[in-house]
C-alpha positions as a printed Julia matrix, in Angstrom:
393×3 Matrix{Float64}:
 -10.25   74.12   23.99
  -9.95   73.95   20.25
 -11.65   71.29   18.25
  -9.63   68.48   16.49
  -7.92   68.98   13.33
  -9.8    68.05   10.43
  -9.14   66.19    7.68
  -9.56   68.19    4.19
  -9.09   67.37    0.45
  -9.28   70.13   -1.98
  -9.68   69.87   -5.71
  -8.43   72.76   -7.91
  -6.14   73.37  -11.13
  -2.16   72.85  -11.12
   0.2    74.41  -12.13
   0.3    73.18  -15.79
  -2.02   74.93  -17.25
  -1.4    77.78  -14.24
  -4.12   80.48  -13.09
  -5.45   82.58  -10.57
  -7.48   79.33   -9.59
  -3.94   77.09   -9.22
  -2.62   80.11   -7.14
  -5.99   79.39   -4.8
  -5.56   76.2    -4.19
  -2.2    75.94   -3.22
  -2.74   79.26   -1.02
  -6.16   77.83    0.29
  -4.36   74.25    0.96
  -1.66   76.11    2.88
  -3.8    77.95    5.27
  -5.82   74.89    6.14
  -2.53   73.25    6.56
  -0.55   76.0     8.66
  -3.99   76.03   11.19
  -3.09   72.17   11.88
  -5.84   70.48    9.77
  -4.63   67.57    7.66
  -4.47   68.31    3.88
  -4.76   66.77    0.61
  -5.14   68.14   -3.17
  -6.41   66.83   -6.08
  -5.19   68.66   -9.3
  -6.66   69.1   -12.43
  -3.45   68.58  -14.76
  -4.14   69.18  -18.46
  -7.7    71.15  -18.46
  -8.21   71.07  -22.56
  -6.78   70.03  -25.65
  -3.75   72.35  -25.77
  -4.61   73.11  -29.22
  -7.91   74.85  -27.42
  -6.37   77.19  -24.78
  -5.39   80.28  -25.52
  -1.98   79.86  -23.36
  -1.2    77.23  -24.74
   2.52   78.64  -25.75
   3.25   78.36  -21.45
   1.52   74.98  -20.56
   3.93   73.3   -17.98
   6.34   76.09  -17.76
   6.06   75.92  -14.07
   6.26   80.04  -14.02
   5.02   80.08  -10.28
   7.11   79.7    -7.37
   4.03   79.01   -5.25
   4.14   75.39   -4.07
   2.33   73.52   -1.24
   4.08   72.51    2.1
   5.24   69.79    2.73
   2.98   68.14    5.02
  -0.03   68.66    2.08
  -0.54   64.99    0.39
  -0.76   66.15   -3.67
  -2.24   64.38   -6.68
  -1.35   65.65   -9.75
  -3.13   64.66  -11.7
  -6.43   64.28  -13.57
  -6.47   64.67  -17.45
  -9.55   65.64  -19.28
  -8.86   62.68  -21.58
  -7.88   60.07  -19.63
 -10.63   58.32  -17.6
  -7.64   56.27  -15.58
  -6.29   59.05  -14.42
  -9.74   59.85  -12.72
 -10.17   56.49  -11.34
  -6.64   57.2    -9.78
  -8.08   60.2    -8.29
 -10.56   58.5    -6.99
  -8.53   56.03   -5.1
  -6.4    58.8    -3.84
  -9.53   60.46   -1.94
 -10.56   57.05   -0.71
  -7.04   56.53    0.79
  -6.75   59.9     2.33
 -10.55   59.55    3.62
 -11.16   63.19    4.14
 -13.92   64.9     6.29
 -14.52   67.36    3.69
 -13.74   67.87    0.31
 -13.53   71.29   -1.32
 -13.8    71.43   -5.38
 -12.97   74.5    -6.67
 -15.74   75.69   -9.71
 -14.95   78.28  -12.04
 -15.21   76.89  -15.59
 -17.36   73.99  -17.49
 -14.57   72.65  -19.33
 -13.76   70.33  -16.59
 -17.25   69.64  -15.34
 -16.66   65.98  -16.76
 -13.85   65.55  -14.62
 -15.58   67.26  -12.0
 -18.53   65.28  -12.26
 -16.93   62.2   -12.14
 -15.61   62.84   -8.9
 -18.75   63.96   -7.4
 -20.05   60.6    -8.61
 -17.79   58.86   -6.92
 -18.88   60.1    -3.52
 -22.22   58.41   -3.84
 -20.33   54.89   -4.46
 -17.72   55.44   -1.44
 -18.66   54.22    1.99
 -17.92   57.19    3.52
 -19.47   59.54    1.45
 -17.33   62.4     1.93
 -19.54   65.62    1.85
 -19.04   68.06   -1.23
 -18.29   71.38   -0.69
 -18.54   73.32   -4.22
 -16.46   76.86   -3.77
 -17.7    78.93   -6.88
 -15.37   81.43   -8.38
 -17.63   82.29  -10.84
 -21.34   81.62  -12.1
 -20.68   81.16  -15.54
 -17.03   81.97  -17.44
 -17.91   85.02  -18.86
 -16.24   83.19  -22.46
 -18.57   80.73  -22.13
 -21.43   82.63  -21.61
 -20.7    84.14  -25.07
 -20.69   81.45  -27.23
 -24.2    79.56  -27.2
 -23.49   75.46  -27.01
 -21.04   76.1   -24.43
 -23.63   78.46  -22.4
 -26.22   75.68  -22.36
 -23.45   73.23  -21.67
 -21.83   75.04  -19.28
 -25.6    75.52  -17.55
 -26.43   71.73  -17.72
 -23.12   70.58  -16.43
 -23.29   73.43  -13.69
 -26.37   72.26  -12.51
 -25.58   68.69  -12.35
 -22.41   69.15  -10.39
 -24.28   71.61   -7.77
 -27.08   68.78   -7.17
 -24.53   66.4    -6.52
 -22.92   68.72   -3.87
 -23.78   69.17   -0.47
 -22.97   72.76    0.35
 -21.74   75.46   -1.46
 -19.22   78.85   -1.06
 -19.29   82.04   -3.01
 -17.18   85.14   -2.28
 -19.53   87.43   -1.77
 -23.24   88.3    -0.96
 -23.6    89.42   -4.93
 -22.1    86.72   -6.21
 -24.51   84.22   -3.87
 -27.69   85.97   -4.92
 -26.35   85.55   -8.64
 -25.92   81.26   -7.95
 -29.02   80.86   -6.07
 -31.13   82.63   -9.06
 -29.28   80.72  -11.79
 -28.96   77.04   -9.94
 -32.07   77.63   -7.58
 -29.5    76.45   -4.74
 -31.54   76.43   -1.41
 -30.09   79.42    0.6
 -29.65   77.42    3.94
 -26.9    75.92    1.94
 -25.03   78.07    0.72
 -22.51   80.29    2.82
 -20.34   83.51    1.68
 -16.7    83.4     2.62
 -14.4    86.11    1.45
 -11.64   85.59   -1.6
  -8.71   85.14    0.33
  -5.4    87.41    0.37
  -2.59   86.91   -2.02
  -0.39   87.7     0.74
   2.69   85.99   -0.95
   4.8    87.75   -2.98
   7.49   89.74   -1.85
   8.36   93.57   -2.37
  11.62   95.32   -3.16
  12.69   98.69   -3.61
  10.04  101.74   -5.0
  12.95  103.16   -7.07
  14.83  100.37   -8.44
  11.48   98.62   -9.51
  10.97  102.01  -11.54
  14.54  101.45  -12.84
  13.95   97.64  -13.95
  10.74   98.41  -15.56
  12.51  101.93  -16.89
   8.85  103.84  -16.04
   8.88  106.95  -13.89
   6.93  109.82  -12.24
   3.27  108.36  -11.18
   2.78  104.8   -12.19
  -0.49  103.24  -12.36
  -0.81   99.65  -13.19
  -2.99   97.27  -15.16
  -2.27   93.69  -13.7
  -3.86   90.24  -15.08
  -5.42   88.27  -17.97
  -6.42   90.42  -20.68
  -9.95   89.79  -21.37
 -13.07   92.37  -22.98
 -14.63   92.2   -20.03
 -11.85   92.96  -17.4
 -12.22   96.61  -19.55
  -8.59   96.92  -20.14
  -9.71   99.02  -23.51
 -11.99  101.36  -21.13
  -8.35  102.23  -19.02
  -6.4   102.96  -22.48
  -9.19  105.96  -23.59
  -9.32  107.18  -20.29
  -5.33  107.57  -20.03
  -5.49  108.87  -23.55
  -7.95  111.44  -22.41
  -5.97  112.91  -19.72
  -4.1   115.89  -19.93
  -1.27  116.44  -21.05
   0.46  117.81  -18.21
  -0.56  114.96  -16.08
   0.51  112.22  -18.62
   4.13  113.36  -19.15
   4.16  112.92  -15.37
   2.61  109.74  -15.7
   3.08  106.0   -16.64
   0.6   102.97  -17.36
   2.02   99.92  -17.5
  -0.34   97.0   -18.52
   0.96   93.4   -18.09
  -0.85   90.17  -18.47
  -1.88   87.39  -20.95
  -4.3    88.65  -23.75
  -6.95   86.05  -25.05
  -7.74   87.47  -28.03
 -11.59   88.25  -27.32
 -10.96   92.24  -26.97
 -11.37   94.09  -30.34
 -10.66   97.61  -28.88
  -7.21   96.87  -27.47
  -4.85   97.23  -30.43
  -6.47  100.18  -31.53
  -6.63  101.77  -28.43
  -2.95  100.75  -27.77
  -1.77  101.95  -31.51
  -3.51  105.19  -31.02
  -3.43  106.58  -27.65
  -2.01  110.14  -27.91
   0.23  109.2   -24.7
   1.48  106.17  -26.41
   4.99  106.59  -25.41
   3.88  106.88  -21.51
   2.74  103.2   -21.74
   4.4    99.99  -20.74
   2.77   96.9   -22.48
   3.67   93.81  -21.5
   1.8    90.91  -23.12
   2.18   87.45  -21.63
   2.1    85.5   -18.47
   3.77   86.99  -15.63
   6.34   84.91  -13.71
   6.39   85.51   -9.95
   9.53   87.0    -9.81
   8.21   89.94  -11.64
   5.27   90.54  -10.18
   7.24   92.06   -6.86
   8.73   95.02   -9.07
   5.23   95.22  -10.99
   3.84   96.02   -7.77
   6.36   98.22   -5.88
   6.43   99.69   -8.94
   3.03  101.1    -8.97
   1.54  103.69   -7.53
  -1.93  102.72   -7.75
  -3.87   99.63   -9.71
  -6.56  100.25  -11.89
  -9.17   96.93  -11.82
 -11.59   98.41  -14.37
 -13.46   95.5   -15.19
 -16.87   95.39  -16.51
 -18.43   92.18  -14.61
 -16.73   90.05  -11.88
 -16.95   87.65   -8.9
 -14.23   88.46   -7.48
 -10.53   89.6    -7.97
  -7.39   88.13   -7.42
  -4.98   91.01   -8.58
  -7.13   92.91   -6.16
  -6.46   90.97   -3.38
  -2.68   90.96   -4.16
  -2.79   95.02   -4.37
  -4.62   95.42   -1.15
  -2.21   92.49    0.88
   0.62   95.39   -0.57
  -0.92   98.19    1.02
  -1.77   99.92   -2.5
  -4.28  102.75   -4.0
  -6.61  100.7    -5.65
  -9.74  101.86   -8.02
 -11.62   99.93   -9.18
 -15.46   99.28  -10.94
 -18.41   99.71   -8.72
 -19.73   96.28   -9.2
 -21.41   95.36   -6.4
 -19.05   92.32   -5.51
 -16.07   94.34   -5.84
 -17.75   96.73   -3.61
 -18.85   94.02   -1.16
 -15.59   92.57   -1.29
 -13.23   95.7    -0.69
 -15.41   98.35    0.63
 -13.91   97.94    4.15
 -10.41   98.28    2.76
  -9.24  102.26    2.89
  -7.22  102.39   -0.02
 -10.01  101.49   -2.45
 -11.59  103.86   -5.1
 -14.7   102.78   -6.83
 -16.3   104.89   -9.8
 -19.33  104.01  -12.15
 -18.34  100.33  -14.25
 -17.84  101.44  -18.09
 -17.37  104.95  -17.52
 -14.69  106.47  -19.24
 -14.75  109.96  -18.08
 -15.26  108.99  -14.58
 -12.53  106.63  -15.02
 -10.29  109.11  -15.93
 -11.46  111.82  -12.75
 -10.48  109.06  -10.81
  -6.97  108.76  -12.37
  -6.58  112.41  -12.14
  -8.0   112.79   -8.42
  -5.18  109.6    -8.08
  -2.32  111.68   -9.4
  -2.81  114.71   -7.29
  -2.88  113.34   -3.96
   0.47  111.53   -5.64
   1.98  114.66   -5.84
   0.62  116.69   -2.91
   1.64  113.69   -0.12
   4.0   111.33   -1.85
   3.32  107.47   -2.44
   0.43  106.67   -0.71
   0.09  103.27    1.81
  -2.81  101.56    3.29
  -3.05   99.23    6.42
  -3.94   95.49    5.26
  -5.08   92.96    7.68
  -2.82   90.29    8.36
  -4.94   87.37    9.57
  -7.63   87.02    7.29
  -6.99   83.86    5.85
  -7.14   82.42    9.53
 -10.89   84.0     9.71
 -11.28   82.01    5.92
 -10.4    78.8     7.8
 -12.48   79.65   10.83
 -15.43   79.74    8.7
 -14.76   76.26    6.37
 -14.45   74.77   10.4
 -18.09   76.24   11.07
 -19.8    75.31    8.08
 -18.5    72.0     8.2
 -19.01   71.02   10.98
 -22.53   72.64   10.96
 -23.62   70.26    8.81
 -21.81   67.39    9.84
 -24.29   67.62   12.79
 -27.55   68.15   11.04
């Protein structure tokens, strides 16, 4: 017989100031909600001073058609300068009275709000345990710039004490957050990023047509950053030969922050400039199907991660994807046939794979892997386990 529903709250980013981390939570929320639990969200509204973020030009353009059911209880939302709107937050969880909360962690710059909430909890009857899900140990921006590192550390650290278990999405990225937080590993769990098992497809060829690409298509999909090695995929598709490149097309599409010095050049002077699609910007949903069924295969040639969302949309598709061999990525996707990995940073081997890519293209046709339907049930399965784990200790 299957235990009771439980009651869950889950704090994440809206759509405002939208990301891969709004795209979570409302996917997350929905798979806790279509397994019978009872639901709630919390939503981090506006994140920054506009001013401060480099997307600013999209903030509440509602892009996404990705929206919570029904049956999901939503506030939106907290600001990070308005202290009522937290105590309204607040109130909301206390009226809900969840089992569980889940608070999603991926950057400092709303550790105040964060922390505010995890305050809270001490202060509420209840005392609603604190799951902290950690999509990252430290925003690799952050990390860069050296009051915001030690902030982002300090703030980090004070949230995780205040927590009472934690998630990461892979055995990598665990071993990472126990060395930098000295987390006790009894509590802390790894559950897999879940699919992106949402967006529709449409037709190979007319995707081709919309996009006007052709031949082999291999595509670059997400937020242009230095380290998601963007520049590294431009100078190995510069340095492939000729024959293969007229047969080929890379089409790059995301929102560029600004922190990647090598892109314009490498964009400006790639022998096989003409072969290249560049689309700079946030994506709306409705593209992303013909993006997609567009492509042949999708290059994730990132230089450090914790985890990808673009690669959890390609493999939900059934697509060729190659990608870095950082040891999360390979934790993460290794199990998944139509994945690729070759040496993170490697140009040349970068481009082997590309080529290698391209020839079983043309030798068998448009190639399809088998992706596993149920997954985000096993995601849920294992949030029921660990809660209720503790619940009893």
């Amino acid at each position: 017989m299957k235990d009771e529903p439980m009651n869950i709250c889950i704090i994440g980013s809206s759509k405002r100031f939208f990301s891969g981390i709004s795209a979570y939570t409302i996917v997350q929320a929905n798979a806790f909600a279509r397994q019978g639990h009872r639901v709630s969200a919390v939503l981090l509204r506006n994140l920054v001073p506009a001013r401060l973020y480099p997307g600013r030009n999209r903030i509440g353009k509602e892009e996404s058609s990705l929206n919570f059911l029904d049956s999901i209880s939503v506030y939106e939302g907290m600001d990070w300068d308005s202290p009522r709107s937290w105590m309204k937050a607040w109130g909301f969880i206390k009226e809900v009275n969840p089992d569980a909360v889940i608070m999603h962690w991926w950057t400092s710059s709303v550790a105040h709000m964060q922390l505010f909430l995890a305050l809270s909890r001490l202060i509420t009857a209840r005392g609603w345990p604190l799951i902290l899900e950690m999509h990252e140990v430290v925003d690799p921006l952050e990390e860069n710039i050296l009051p915001i590192r030690l902030y982002s550390r300090v703030a980090g650290r004070m949230l995780l004490k205040l927590s009472k278990m934690y998630v990461a999405h892979s055995e990598d990225a665990r071993r990472s957050i126990i060395k930098t937080y000295h987390i006790p590993e009894s509590l802390i769990w790894t559950v897999p990023h879940g699919p992106y098992n949402v967006y529709g497809t449409v037709d190979e060829q007319e995707a081709k047509r919309i996009l006007q690409v052709d031949g082999f298509v291999i595509l670059y999909f997400g937020m242009i950053r230095k380290y998601k090695g963007v520049s590294l995929l431009l100078k190995a598709f510069n340095s492939l030969p000729d024959a293969i490149a007229k047969q080929a097309a890379l089409v790059i599409a995301g929102e560029d922050w600004g922190d990647d010095g090598d892109l314009k050049p490498c964009l400006d002077n790639n022998i096989h400039k003409d072969r290249i699609l560049y689309l700079p910007g946030f994506i709306p949903d409705e593209q992303l199907p013909y993006l997609f069924s567009a492509a042949d295969m999708v290059v994730l040639p990132y230089t450090r991660s914790c985890g990808s969302g673009v690669a959890n949309i390609a493999s939900a598709q059934g697509k060729l994807v190659v990608m870095s061999d950082i040891q999360t990525l390979v934790e993460s996707f290794r199990d998944y046939q139509g994945t690729r990995f070759f040496p993170a940073g490697n140009v040349d081997a970068l481009r082997e794979s590309l080529i290698d890519a391209y020839q079983e293209w043309r030798s068998g046709g448009r190639a399809s892997f088998s992706y596993v339907e149920d997954k985000w049930n096993d995601i849920v399965n294992s949030y029921e386990g660990i809660i209720k784990d503790r619940s009893r200790s």
